[in-house]
TORLUM-259114 format. One line per 2 residues: number of its first residue (from 1); their letters; for each residue x, y, z of N, C-alpha, C. Coordinates in steps of 0.02 Angstrom, whole numbers, always signed. Each point is the difference from the previous one (the first is absolute). Example, Ala and Ser with C-alpha at 12.3 -4.5 7.8 and 13.67 -1.06 7.14 Angstrom:
<nodes>
1	as	+660/-284/+390/-45/+59/+0/+45/+60/+0; -18/+53/-36/+42/+59/+3/-39/+55/+37
</nodes>
This chain:
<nodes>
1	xx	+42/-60/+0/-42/+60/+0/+44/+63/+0; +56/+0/+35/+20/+53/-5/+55/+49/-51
3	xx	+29/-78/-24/-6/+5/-78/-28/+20/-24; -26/-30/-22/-89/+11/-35/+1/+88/+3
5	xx	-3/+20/+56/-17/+66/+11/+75/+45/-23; +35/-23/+14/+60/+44/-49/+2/+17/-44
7	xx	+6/-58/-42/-2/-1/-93/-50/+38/-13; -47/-5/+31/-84/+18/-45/-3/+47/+48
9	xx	+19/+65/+43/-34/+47/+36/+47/+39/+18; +58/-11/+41/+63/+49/+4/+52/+13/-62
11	xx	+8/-76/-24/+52/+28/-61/-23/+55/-58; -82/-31/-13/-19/+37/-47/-15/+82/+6
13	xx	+5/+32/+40/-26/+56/+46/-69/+1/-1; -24/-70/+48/-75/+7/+19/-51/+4/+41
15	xx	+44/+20/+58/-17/+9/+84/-22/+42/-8; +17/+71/-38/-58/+42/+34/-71/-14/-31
17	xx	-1/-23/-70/-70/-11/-26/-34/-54/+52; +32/-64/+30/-37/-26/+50/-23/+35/+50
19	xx	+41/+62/+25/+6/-1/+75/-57/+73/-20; -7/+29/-51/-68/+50/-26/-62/-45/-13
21	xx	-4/-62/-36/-41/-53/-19/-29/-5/+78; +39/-23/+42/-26/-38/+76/-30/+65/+34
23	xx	+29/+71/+19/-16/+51/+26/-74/+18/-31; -14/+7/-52/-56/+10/-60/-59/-22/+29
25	xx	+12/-68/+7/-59/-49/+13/-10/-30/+76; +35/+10/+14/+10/+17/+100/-34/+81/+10
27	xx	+28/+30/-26/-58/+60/+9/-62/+19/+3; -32/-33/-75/-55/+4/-21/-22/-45/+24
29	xx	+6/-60/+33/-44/-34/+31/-7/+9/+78; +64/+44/+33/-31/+15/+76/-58/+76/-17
31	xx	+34/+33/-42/-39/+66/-15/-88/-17/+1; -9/-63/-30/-77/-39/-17/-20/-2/+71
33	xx	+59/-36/+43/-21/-43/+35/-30/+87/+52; +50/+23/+14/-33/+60/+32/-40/+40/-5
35	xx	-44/+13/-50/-12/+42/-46/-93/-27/+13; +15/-85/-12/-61/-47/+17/-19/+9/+80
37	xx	+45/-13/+51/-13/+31/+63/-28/+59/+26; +27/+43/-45/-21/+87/+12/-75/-4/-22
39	xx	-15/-48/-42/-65/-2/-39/-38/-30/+51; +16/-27/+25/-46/-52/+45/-9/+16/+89
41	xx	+36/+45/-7/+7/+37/+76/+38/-31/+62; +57/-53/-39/+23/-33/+25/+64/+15/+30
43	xx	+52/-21/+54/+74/+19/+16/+7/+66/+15; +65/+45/-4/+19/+64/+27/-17/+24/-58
45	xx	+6/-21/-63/+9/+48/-44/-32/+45/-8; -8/+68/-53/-28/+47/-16/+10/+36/-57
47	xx	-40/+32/-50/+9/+39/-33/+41/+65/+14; +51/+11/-40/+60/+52/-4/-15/+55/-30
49	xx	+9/+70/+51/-52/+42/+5/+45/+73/+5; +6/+56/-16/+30/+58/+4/-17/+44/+65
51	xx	+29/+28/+4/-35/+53/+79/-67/+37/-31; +16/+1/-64/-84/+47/-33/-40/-26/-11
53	xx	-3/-102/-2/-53/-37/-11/+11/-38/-70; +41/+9/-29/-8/-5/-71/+42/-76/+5
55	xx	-25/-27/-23/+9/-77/-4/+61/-24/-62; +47/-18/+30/+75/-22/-43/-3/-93/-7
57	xx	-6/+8/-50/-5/-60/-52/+78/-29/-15; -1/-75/+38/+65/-26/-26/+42/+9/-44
59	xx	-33/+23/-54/+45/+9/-80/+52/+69/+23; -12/+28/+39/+22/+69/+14/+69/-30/+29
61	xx	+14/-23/+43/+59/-21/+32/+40/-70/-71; -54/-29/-32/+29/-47/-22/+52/+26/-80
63	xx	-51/+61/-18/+25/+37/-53/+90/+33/+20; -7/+33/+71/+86/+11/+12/+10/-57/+9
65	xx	+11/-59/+20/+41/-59/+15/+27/-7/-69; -58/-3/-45/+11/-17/-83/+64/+35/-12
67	xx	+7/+72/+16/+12/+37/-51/+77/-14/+47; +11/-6/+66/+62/+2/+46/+37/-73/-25
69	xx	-47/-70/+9/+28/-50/-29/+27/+2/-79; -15/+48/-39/-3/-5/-78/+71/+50/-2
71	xx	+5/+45/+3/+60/+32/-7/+64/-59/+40; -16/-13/+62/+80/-37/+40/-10/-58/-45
73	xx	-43/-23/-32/+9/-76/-23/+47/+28/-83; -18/+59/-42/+39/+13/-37/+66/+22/+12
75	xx	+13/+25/+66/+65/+53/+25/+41/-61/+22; -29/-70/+6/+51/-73/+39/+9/-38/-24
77	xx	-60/+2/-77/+36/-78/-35/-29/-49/+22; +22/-55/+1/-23/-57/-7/+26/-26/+51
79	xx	+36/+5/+32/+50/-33/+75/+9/+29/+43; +18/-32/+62/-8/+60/+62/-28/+0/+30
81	xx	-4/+30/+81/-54/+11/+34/-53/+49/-24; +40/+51/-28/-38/+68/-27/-62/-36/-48
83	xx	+1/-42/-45/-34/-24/-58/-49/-57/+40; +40/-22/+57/-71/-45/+28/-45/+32/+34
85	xx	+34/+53/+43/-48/+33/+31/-37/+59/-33; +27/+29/-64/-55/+49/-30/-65/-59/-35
87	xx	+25/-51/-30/-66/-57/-27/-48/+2/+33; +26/-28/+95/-51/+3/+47/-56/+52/+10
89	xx	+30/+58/-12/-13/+56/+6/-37/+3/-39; +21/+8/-72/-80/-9/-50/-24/-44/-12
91	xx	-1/-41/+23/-38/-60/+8/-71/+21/+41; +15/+27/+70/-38/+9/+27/-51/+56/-24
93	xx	+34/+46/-24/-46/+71/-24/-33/-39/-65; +21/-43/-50/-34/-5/-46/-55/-46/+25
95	xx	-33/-42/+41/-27/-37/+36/-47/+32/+38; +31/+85/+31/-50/+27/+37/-54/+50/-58
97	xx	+31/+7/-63/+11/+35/-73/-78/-37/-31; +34/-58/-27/-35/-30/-43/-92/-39/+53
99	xx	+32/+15/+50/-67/-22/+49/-73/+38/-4; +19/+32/-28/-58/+57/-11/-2/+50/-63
101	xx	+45/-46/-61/+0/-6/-56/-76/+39/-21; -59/-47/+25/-60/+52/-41/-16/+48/+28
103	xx	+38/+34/+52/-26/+55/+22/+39/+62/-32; +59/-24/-16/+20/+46/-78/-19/-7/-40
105	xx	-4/-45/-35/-36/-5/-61/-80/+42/-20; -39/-26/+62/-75/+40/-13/+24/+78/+61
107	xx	+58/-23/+31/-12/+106/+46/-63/+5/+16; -20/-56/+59/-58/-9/+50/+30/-87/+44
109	xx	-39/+41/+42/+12/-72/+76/-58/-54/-26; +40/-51/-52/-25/-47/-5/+34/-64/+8
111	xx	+26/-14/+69/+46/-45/+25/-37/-55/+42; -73/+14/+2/-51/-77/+4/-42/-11/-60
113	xx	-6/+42/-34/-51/+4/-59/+28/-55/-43; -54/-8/-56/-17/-42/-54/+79/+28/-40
115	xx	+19/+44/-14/+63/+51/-43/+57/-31/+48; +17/-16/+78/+47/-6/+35/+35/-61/+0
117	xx	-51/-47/-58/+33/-58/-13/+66/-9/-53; +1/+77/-12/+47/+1/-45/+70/-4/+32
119	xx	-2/+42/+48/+52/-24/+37/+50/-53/+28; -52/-42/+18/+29/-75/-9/+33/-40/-41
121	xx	-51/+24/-64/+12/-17/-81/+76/+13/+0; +8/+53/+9/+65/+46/-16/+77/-17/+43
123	xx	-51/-30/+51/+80/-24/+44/+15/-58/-29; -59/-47/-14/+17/-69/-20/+50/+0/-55
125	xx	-33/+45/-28/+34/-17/-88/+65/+51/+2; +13/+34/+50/+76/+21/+10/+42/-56/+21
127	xx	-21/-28/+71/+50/-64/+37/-1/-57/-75; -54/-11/-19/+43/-32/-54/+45/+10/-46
129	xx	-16/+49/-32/+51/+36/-40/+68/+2/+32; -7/+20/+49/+88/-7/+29/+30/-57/+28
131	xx	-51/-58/-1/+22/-56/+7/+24/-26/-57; -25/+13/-48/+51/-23/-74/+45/+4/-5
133	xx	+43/+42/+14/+91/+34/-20/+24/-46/+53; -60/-1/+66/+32/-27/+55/+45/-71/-21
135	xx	-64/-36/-42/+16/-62/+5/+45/-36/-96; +9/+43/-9/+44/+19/-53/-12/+20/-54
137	xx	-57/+44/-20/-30/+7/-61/+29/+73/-11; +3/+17/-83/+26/+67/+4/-37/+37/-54
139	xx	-33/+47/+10/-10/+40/-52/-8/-3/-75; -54/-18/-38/-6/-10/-68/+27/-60/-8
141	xx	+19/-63/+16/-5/-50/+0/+83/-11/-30; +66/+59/+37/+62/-3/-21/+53/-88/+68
143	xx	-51/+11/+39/+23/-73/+24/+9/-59/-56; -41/-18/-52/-1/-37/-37/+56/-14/-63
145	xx	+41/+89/+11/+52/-11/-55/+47/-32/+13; +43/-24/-31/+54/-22/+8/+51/+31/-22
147	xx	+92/-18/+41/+56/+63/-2/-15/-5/-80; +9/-61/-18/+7/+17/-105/-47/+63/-23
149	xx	-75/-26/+17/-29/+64/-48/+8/+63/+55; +6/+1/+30/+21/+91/+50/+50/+16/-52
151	xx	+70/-43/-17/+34/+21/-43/-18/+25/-67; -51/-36/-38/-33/+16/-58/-73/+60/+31
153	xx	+37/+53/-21/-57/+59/+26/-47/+1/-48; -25/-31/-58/-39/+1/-22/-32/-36/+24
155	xx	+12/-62/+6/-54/-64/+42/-36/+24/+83; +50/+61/-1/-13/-11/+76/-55/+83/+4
157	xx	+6/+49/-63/-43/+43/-12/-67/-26/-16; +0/-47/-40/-51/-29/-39/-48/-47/+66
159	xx	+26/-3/+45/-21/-67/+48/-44/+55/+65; +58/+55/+21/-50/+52/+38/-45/+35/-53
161	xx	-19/+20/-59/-47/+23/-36/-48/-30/-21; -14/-89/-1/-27/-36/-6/-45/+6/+53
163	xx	+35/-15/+79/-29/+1/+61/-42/+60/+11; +15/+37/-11/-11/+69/+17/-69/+13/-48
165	xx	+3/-20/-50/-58/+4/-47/-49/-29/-9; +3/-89/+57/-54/-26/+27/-30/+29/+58
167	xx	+43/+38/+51/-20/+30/+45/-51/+60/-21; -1/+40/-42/-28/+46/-24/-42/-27/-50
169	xx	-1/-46/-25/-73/-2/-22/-46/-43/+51; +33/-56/+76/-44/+5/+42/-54/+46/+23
171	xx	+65/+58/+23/-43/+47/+21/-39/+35/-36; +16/+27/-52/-75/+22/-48/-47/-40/-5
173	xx	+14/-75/+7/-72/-37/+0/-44/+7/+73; +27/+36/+50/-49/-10/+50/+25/-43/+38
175	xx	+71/-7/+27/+26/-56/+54/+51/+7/+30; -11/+58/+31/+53/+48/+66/+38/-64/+28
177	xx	-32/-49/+39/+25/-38/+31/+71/-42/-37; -43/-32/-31/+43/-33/-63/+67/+30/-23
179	xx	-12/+61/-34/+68/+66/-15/+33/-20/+40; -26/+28/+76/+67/-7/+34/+20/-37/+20
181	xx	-19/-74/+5/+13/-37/+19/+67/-49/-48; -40/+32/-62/+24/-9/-77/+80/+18/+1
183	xx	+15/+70/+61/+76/+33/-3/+48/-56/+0; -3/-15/+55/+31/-67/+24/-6/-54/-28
185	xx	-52/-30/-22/-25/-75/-42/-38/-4/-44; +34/+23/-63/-12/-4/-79/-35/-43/-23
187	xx	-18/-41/+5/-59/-79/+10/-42/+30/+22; -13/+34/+52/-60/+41/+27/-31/+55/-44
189	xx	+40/+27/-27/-2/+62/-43/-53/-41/-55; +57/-49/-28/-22/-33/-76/-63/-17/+21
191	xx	-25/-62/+47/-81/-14/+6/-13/+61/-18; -18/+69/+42/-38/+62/+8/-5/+5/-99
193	xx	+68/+15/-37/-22/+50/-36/-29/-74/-60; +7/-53/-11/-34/-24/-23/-67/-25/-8
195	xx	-38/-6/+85/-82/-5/-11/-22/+64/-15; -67/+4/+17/-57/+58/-15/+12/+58/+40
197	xx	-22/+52/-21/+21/+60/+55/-70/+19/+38; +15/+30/+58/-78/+19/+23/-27/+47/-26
199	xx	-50/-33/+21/-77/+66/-9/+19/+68/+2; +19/+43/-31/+16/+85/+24/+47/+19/-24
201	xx	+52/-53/-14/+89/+23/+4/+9/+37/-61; +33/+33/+7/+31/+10/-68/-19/-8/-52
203	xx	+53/-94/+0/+6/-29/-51/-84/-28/-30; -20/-3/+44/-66/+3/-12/-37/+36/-19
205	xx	-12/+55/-28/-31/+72/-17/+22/-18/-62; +75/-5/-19/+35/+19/-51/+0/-71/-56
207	xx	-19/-68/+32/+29/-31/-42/-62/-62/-11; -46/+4/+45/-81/-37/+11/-29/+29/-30
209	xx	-8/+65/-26/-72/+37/-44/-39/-33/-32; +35/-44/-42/-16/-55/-54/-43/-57/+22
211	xx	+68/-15/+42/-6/-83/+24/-59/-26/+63; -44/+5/-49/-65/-40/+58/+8/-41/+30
213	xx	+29/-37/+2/+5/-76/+7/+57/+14/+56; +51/+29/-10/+66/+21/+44/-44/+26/+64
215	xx	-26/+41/-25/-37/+31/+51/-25/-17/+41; -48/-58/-21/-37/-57/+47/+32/-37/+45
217	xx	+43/-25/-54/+60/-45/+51/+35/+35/+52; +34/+64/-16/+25/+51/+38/-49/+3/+66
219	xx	-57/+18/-1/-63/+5/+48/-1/-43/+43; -22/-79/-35/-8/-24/+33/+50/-38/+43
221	xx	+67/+1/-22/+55/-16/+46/+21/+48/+46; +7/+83/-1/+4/+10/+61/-45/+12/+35
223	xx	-92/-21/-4/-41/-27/+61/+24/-27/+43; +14/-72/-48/+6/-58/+39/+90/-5/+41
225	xx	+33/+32/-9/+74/+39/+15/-42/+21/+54; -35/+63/+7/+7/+16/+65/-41/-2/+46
227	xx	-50/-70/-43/-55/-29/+70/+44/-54/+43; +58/-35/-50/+31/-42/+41/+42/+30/+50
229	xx	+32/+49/-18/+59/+35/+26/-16/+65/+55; -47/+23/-9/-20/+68/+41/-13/-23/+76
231	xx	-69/-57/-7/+16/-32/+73/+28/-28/+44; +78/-16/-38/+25/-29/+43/+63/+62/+7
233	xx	-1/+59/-41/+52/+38/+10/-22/+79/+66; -73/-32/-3/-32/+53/+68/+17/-43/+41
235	xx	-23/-65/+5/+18/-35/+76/+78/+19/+32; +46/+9/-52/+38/+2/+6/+33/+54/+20
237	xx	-19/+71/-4/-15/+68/+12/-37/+8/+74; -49/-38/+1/-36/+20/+59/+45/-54/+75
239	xx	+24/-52/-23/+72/-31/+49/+23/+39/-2; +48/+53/-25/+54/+23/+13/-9/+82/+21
241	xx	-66/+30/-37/-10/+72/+23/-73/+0/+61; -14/-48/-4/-73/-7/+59/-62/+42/-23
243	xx	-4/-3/-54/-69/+25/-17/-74/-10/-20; +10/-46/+37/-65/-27/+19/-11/-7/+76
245	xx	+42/+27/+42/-6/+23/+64/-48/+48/+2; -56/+2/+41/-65/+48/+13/+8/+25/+74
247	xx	+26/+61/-14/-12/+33/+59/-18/+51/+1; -80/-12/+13/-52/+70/+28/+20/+58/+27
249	xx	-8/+51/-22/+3/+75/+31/+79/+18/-14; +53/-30/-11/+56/+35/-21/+12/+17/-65
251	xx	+40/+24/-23/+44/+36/-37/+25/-47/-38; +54/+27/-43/+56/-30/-40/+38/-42/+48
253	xx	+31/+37/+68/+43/-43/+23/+78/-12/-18; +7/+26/-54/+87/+25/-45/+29/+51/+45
255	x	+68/-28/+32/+30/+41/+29/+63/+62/-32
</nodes>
């Protein structure tokens, strides 16, 4: 194991992306966990409050952590105490940041609402994303080259422009998830930009006018896409953000 952990995490300079990865999601899940208490009238906690009344919202402290961890993690590099401990550092602010993700996005306290599930959305599909590089994947699918074609810069232009061009017609079809998921794992990308695009997208406006039949099919696959998938991706939202917790006569409860 501890091998293991050399080769693949110190040699490569990858402690601080773990040690931001672990801070991230250690955050955002005590932040829940407190956040659910304050909601429920439970423990010491309390909503964080100014001498004038005006109610300070986690993102406020988590936004300087961001911005304090983000400069020392560029000013240290990749090694060091300086570089583990600025990661930590934004690790934590982006965790206290992205926690309340839809309350930037819509600029209203909707951190129990139907909109606050976005939040969740948003952490999930970050910790994964940074679990990719974690576990050795790199960017446009350049893990896959080999020293020969890196040497042949055409093969190796032609191979990120390829990638890069399934990624982008994912996403014009209507499959955020996919794209990015697509950065890292080009197989992911390819499924996306080869089936149907959704209902709305883009590529859909622009390239269905015609095609009735596309259309149908288009339709009726992402129904059935997100009758299978929606319910089990709220259950999954309401485990981890508690929103389906009912508690009468309070508030938001977001500290």
């Amino acid at each position: 194991m501890g091998h293991w952990f050399s080769r693949n995490i110190l040699e490569p300079g990858k402690l601080p992306m773990l040690l931001a990865l672990t801070s991230f999601v250690l955050t955002f899940l005590l932040t829940r966990t407190v956040t659910r208490l304050i909601r429920a009238g439970k423990g010491p906690f309390r909503n964080v409050s100014s001498a004038g009344g005006l109610h300070i919202h986690h993102v406020v402290p988590g936004v300087v952590l961001t911005v304090l961890g983000g400069f020392g993690a560029v000013a240290s590099g990749r090694h060091g105490f300086g570089a583990a401990a600025s990661a930590v550092v934004f690790g934590i602010g982006a965790g206290l940041v992205l926690d309340e993700f839809a309350l930037i996005l819509h600029l209203d306290d909707v951190y129990w609402s139907e909109e606050g599930r976005q939040s969740v959305e948003v952490v999930v599909l970050t910790a994964a994303l940074m679990l990719l590089p974690l576990s050795g994947f790199s960017p446009l699918g350049v893990d896959d080259v080999t020293a020969e074609e890196r040497q042949d810069r055409v093969g190796f232009v032609l191979t990120l422009a390829l990638n890069f061009l399934l990624i982008l017609v994912t996403l014009v079809k209507g499959k955020l998830r996919m794209a990015l998921i697509g950065v890292f794992v080009p197989f992911v990308a390819l499924v996306g930009a080869v089936r149907l695009a959704r209902p709305g997208s883009w590529w859909w406006r622009h390239f269905y006018g015609r095609r009735h039949r596309a259309r149908a099919r288009g339709t009726v696959r992402a129904y059935r896409h997100d009758k299978r998938w929606t319910r089990v991706r709220r259950r999954a939202q309401d485990l981890i953000g508690g929103f389906q917790e009912r508690v009468p006569g309070r508030g938001t409860g977001s500290s």
